[in-house]
KEKEVEX-601571 format. One record per residue (C-alpha): residue number from 1; residue in three letters; x, y, z. Coordinates in Angstrom, 1 decimal. Each point is the difference from the previous one (the first is absolute). Layout:
BEGIN
(NUM, 'ALA', (X, Y, Z))
...
END
This chain:
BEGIN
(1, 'UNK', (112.3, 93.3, 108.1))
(2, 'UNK', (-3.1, -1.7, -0.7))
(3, 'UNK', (-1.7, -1.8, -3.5))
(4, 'UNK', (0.4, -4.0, -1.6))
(5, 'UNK', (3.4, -1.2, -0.4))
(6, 'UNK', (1.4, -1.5, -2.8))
(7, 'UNK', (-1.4, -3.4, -1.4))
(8, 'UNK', (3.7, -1.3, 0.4))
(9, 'UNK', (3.1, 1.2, 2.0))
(10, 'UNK', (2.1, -2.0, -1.4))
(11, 'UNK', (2.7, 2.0, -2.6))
(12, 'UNK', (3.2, -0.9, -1.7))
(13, 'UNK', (2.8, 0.6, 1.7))
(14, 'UNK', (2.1, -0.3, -3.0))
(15, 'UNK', (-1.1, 3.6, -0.9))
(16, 'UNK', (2.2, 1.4, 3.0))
(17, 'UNK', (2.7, 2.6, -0.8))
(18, 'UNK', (2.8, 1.5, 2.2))
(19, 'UNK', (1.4, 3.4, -1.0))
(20, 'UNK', (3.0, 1.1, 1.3))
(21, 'UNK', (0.3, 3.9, 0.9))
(22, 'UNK', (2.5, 1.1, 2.0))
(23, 'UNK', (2.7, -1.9, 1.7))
(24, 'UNK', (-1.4, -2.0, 2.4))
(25, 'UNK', (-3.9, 0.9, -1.0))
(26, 'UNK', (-2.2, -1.7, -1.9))
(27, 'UNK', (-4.0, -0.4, -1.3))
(28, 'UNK', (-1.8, -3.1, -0.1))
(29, 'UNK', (-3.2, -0.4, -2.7))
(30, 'UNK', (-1.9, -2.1, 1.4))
(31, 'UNK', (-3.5, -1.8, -2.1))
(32, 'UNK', (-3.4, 0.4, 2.0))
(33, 'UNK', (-3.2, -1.8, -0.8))
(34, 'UNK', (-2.2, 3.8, -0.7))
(35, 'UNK', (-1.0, 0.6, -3.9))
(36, 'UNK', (0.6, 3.6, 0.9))
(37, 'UNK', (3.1, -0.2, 1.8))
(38, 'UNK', (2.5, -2.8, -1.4))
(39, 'UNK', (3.0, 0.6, 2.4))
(40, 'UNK', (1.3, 1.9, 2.6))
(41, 'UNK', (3.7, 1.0, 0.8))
(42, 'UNK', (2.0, -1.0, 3.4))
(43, 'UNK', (3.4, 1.3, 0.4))
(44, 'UNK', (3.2, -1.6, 1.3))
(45, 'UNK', (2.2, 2.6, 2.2))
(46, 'UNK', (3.7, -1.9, 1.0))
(47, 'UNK', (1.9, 0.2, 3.2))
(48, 'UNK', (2.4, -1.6, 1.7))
(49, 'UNK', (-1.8, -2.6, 1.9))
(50, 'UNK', (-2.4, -0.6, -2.9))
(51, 'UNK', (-3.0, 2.0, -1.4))
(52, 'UNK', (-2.6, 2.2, 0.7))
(53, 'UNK', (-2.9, -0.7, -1.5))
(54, 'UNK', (-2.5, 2.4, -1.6))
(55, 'UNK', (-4.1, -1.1, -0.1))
(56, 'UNK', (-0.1, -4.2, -1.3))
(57, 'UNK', (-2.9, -0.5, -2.0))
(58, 'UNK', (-3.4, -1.5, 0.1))
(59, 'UNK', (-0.7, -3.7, 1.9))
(60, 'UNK', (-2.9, -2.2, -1.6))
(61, 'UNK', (1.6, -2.7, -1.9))
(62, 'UNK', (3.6, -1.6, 0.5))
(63, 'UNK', (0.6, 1.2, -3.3))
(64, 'UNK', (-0.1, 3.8, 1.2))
(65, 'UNK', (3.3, -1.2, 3.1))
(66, 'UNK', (1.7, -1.8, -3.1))
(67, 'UNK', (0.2, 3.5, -1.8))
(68, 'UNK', (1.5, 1.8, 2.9))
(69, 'UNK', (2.4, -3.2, 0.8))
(70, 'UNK', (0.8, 0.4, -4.0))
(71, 'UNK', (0.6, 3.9, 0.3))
(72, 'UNK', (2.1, 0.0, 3.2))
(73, 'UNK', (2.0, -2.9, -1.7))
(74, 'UNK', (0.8, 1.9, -3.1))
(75, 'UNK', (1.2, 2.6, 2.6))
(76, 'UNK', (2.4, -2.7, 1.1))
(77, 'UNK', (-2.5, 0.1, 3.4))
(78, 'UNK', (-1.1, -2.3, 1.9))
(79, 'UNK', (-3.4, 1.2, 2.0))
(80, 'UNK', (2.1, -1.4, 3.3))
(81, 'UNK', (1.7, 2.9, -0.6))
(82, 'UNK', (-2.3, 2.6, 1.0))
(83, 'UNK', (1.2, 1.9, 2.8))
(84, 'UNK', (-2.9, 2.6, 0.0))
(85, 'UNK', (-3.6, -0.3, -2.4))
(86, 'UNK', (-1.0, 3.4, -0.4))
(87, 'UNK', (-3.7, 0.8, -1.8))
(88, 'UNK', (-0.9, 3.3, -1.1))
(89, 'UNK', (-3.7, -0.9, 0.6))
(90, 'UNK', (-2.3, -2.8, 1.3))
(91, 'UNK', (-2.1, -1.9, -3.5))
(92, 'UNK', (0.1, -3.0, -1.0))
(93, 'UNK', (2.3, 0.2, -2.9))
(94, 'UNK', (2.8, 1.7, 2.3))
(95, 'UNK', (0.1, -1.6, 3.6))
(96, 'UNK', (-1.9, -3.6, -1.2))
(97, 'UNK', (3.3, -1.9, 0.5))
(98, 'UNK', (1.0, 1.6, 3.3))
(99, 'UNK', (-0.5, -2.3, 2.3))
(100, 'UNK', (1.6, -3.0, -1.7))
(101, 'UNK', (3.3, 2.3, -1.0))
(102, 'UNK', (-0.3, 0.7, 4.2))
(103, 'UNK', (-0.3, -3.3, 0.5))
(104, 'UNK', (2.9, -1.3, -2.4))
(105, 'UNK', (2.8, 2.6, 0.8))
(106, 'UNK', (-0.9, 1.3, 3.7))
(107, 'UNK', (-0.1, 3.6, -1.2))
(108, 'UNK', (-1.5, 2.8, 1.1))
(109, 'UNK', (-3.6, 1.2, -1.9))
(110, 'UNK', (-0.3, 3.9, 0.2))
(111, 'UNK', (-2.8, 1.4, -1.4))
(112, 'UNK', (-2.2, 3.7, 1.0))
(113, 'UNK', (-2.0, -0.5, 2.8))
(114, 'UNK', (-3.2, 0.9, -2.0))
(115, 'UNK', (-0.2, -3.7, -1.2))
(116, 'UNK', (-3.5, -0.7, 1.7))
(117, 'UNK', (-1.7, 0.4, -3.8))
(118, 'UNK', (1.5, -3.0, -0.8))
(119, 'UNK', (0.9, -1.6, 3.5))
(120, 'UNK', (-3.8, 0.6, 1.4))
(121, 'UNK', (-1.4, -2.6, -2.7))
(122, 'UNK', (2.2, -2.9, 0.4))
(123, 'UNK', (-0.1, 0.0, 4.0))
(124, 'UNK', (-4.1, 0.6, -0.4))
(125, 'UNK', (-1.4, -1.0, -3.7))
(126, 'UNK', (-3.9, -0.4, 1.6))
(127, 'UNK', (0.2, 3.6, 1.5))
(128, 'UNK', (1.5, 1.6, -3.0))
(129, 'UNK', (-2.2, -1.5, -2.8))
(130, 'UNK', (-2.8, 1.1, 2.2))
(131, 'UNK', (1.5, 3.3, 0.4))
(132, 'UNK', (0.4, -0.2, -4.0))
(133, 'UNK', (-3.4, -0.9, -0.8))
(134, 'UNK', (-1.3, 3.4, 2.3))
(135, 'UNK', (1.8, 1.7, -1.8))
(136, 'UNK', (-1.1, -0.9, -3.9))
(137, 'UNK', (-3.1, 0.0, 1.4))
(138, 'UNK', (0.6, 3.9, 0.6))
(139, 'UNK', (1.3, 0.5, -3.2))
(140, 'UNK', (-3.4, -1.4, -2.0))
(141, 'UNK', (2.2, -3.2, -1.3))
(142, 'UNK', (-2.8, -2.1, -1.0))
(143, 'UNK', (-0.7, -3.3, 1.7))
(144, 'UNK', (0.8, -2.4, -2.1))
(145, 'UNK', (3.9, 1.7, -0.1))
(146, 'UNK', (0.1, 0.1, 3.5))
(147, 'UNK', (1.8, -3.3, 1.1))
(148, 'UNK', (2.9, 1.6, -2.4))
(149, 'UNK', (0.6, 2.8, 2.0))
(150, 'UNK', (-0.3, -1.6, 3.4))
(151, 'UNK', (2.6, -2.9, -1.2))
(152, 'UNK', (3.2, 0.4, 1.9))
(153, 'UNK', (1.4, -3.1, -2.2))
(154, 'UNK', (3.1, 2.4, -1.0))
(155, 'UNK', (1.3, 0.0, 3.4))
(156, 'UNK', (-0.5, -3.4, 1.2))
(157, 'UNK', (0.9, -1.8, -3.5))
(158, 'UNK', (2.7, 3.1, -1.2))
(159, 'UNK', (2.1, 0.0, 3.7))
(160, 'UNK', (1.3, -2.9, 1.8))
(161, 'UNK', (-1.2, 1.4, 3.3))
(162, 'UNK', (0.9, 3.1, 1.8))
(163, 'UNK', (3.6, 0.0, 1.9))
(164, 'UNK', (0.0, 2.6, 2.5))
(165, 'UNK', (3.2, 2.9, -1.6))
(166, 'UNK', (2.7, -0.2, 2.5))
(167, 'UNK', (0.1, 3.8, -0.4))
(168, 'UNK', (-2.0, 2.9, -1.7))
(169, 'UNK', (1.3, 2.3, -2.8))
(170, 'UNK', (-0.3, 3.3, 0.8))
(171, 'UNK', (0.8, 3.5, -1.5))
(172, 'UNK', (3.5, 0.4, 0.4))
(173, 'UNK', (1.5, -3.6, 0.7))
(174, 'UNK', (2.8, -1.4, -2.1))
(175, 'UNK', (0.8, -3.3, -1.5))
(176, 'UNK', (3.4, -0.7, -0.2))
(177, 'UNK', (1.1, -2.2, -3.4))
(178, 'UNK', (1.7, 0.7, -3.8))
(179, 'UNK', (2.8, 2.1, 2.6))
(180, 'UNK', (-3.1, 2.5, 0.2))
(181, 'UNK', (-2.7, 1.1, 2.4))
(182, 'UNK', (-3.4, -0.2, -1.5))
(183, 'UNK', (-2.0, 2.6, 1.8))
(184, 'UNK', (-3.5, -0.5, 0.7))
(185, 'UNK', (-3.0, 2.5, -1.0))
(186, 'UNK', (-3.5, -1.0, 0.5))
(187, 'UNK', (-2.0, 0.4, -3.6))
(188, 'UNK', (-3.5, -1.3, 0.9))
(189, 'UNK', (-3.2, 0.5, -2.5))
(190, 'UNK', (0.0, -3.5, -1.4))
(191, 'UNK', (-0.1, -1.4, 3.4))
(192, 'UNK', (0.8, 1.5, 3.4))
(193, 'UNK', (3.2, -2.5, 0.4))
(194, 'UNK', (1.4, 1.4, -3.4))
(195, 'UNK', (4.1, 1.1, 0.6))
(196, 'UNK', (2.8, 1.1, -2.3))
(197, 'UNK', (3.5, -1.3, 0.7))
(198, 'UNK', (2.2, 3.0, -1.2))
(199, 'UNK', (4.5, -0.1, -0.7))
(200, 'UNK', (1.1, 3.1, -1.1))
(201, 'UNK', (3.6, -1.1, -0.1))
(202, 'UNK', (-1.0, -2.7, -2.6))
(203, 'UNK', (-2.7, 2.0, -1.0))
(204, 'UNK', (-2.6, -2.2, -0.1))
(205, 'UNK', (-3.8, 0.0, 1.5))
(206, 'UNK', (-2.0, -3.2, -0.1))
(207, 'UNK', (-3.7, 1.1, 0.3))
(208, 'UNK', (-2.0, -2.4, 0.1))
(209, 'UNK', (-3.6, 0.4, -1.4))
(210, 'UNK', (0.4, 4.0, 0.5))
(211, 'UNK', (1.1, 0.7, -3.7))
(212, 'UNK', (-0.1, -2.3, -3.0))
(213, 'UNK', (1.0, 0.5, -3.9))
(214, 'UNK', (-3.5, 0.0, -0.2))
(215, 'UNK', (-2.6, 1.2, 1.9))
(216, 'UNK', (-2.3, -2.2, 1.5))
(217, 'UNK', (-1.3, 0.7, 3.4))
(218, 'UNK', (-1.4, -2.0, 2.2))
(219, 'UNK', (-1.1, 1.6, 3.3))
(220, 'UNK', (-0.6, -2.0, 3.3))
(221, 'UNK', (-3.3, 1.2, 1.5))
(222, 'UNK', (-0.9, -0.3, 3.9))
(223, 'UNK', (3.0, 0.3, 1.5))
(224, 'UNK', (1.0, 3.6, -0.4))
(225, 'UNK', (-2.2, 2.9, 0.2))
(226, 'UNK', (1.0, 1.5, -3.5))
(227, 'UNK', (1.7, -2.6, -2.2))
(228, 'UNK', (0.6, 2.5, -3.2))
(229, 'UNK', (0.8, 3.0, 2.2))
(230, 'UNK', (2.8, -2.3, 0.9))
(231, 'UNK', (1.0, -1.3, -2.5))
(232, 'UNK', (0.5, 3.8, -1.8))
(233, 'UNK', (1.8, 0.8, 3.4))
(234, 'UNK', (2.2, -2.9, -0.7))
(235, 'UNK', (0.9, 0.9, -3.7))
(236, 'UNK', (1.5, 3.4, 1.3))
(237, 'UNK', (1.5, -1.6, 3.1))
(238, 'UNK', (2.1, -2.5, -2.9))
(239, 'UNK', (0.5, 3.3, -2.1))
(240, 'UNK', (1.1, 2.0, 3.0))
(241, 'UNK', (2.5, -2.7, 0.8))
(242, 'UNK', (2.5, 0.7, -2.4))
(243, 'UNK', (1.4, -1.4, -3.5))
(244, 'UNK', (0.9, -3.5, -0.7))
(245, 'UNK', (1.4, -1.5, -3.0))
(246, 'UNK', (-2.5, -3.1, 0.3))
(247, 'UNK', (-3.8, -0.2, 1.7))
(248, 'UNK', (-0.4, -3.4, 0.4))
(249, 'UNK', (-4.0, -0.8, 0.3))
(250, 'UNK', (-1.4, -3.5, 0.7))
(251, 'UNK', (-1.3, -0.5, -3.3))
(252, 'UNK', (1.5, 0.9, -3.3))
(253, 'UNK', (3.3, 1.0, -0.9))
(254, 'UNK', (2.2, 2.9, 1.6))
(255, 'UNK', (-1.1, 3.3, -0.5))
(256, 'UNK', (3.0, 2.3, -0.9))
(257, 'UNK', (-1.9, 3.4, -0.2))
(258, 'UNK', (-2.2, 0.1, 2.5))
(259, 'UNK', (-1.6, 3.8, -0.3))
(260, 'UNK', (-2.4, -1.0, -2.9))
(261, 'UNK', (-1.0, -3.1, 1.8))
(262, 'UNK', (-1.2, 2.3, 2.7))
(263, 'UNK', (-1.6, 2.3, -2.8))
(264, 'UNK', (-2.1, -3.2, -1.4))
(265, 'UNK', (-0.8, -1.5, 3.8))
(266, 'UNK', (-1.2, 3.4, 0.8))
(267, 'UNK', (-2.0, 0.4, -3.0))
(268, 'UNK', (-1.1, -3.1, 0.6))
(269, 'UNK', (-1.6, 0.4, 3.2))
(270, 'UNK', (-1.3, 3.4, -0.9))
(271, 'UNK', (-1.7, -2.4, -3.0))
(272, 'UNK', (-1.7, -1.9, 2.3))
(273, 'UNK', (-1.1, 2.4, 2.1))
(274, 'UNK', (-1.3, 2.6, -3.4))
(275, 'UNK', (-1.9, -3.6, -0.7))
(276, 'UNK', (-1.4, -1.0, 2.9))
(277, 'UNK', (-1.7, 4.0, 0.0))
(278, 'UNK', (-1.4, -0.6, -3.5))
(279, 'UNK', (-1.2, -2.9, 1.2))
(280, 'UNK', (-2.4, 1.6, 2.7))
(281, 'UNK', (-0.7, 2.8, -2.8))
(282, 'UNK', (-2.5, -3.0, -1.3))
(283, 'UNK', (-1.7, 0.0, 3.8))
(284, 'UNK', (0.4, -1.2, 3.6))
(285, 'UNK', (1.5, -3.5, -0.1))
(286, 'UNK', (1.4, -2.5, 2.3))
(287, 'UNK', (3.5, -0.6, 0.0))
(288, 'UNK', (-0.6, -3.3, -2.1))
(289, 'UNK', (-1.9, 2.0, -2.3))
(290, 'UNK', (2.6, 2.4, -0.5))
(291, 'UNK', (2.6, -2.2, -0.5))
(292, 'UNK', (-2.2, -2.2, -2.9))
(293, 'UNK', (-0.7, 4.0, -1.9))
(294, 'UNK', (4.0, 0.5, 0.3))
(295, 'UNK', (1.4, -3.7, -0.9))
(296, 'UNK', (-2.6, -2.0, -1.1))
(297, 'UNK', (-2.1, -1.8, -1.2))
(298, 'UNK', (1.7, -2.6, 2.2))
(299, 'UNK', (0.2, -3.5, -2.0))
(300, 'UNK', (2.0, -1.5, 2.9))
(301, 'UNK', (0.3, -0.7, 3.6))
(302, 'UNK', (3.1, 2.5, -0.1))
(303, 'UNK', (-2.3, 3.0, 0.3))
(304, 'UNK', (0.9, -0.3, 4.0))
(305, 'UNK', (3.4, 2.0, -0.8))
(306, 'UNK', (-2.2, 2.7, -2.0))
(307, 'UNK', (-2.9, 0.1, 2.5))
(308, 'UNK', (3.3, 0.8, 3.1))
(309, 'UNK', (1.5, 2.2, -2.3))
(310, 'UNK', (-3.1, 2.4, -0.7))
(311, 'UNK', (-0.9, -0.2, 4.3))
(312, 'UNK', (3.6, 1.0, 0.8))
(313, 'UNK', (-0.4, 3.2, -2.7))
(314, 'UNK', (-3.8, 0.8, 1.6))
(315, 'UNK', (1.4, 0.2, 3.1))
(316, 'UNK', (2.6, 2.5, -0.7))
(317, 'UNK', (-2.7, 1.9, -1.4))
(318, 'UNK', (-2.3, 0.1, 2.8))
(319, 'UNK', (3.2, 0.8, 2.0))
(320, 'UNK', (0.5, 3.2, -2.2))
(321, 'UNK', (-3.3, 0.8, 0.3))
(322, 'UNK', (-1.0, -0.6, -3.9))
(323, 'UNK', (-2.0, -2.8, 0.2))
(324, 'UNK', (-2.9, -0.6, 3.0))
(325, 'UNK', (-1.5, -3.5, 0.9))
(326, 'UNK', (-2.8, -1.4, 2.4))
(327, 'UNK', (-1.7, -3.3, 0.2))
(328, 'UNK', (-3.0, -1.1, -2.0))
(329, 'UNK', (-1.9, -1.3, 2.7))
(330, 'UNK', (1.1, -3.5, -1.1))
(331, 'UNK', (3.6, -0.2, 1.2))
(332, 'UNK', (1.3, 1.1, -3.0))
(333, 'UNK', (2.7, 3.2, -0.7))
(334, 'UNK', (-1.6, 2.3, -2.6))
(335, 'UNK', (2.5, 2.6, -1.4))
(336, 'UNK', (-0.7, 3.3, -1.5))
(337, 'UNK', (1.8, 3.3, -1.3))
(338, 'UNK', (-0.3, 2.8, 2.9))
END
C-alpha cells in the first residue's frame, strides 16, 4: 500500500464488539484510525488447547492492542491463548499486531507466502519508496504529490515489524478449530496474499477483503501481473466453492446471501473498467490523469487509492488488448483506446 497515514492512530478501544456465531466461533469489531474505514473484524475460532486466531488488527498506537486485548477478553480469551494466528492477507489493518500476539503466546503466524507487498517495505523502506516514487513518476502524479505516493509510513507505523510465518497457507490446507476443518482457497485480487478460510460442516467462510456488504475495492498493484483479472477469478473460485449460511468478510457485517453480492462486486468492477474507457474517450492520458477524469477533482491526499485503482483497471485493458500505451519521451505512461 502506499499514501499519508492518519494524523493519529490512536482509537477508542471502548468501541470493540464481540459477536458470537456459532459454538465456539466468534467476530471481533475492531476501531481503526482511517475516515474511510472505521473498523475491521478478527474472528475467535475455539479448541481444546485454546484459540485460533483469525487476522488481529492494525498496530500504530497502544490504543489499537487495547481493542484487540478488549475483544479477545469479551470472548473470555486471553491472547496467551493463541495456539495458531492465521491472516487472510498481509496490510496493516490485518497482520499489524502479529508479532506482538507471536511474541506474547508463542504461537504459530501462518500467512500466504505472497506477503512480500507488505513484507518488502518494512525489511527495505529506502528501496521501496524509491521504487514508489518511479513509479508515480510513470503514472504523470505531479511533483508536488509525489512524496505521498513514495511514503511507505503504513507499513512501518501500521505493523510492528515483520515475523517470519512459521508456515504458508496454501490451496487446500486445513485449520483445525470450532470441531471443524477450515479449508483453505487462495482468493487474490486485493492483494496476492489474499485467502478464504472455508467450514462447510459449520457452514461458514470467513473471507477476508474478497467480498464485503458493500463494494469497495481496493486493488494492490505491483505485485501481481493482473490484479482485477484476479480478483474476478477469485469471486467465482468463492462462488464455485459451495453454499454457506454466513460469509464472514473483514469489514462489515455477515453476508447471508451471497449471490447478489457477487452481482454488485461484478458490476462493480465492470463500473470501473466502462469508466476508466470513457475516460480515454476524452484523449490519451496518463494513468494519474485518468484516475483525476474518473474520481476527481481530488481535494485530498487520498487520491493515491483512486490513482492505484484506475492503473490496476488500464492494465487489464492493455492485457485484453483494448487499450495501447507508450512513453512520452519524458518517463511518463500515456494511455489511449486502441
Amino acid at each position: 500500500m502506499a499514501g499519508p497515514v492518519p494524523a493519529s492512530w490512536e482509537v477508542d478501544p471502548g468501541r470493540t464488539r464481540a459477536f458470537a456465531l456459532r459454538d465456539g466461533v466468534w467476530q471481533l469489531r475492531m476501531p481503526l484510525p482511517w475516515h474511510d474505514v472505521d473498523h475491521v473484524n478478527a474472528y475467535v475460532l475455539e479448541r481444546e488447547d485454546g484459540i485460533v486466531l483469525v487476522d488481529c488488527g492494525s498496530a500504530g498506537h497502544e490504543t489499537l492492542r487495547e481493542a484487540l486485548v478488549r475483544g479477545l477478553e469479551a470472548t473470555g480469551h486471553r491472547v496467551e491463548e493463541v495456539r495458531v494466528l492465521a491472516c487472510t492477507h498481509a496490510h496493516s489493518d490485518h497482520v499489524g499486531q502479529a508479532q506482538w500476539v507471536v511474541a506474547a503466546s508463542g504461537c504459530e503466524l501462518v500467512l500466504h507466502r505472497a506477503h512480500a507487498h507488505l513484507y518488502d517495505a518494512i525489511h527495505d523502506p529506502r528501496g521501496i519508496a524509491a521504487s514508489r516514487l518511479r513509479g508515480a513518476r510513470r503514472e504523470g502524479v505531479p511533483a508536488e504529490r509525489l512524496a505521498d505516493f513514495a511514503d511507505v509510513a503504513e507499513e512501518i507505523e501500521g505493523v510492528l515489524g515483520a515475523p517470519p510465518p512459521a508456515a504458508t497457507l496454501d490451496p487446500g490446507d486445513r485449520l483445525l478449530a470450532a470441531d471443524a476443518a477450515w479449508e483453505v482457497i487462495e482468493t487474490p485480487g486485493h492483494t496476492p496474499s489474499d485467502v478464504s478460510l472455508l467450514a462447510p460442516d459449520l457452514r461458514l467462510a470467513i473471507v477476508g477483503d474478497l467480498v464485503a456488504p458493500a463494494f469497495a475495492p481496493w486493488f494492490e498493484y505491483g505485485y501481481s501481473h493482473d490484479p482485477v483479472g484476479d480478483y474476478l477469478a477469485s469471486l467465482a473460485a468463492l462462488e464455485a466453492a459451495g453454499e454457506f449460511d454466513l460469509y464472514l468478510p473483514g469489514h462489515g457485517r455477515p453476508i447471508e446471501d451471497l449471490p447478489p453480492v457477487l452481482a454488485a462486486h461484478r458490476e462493480g468492477v465492470e463500473a470501473g473498467l466502462r469508466r476508466t474507457v470513457e475516460a480515454l474517450e476524452a484523449g490519451p492520458a496518463s494513468g494519474y490523469e485518468v484516475a483525476a477524469r474518473t474520481f476527481g477533482p481530488f481535494e485530498d491526499a487520498t487520491d493515491f487509492r483512486f490513482v492505484d485503482q484506475s492503473v490496476a483497471y488500464l492494465r487489464h485493458l492493455w492485457l485484453e488488448g483494448r487499450v495501447a500505451r507508450e512513453d512520452d519521451g519524458h518517463g511518463t505512461r500515456i494511455h489511449r483506446l486502441s
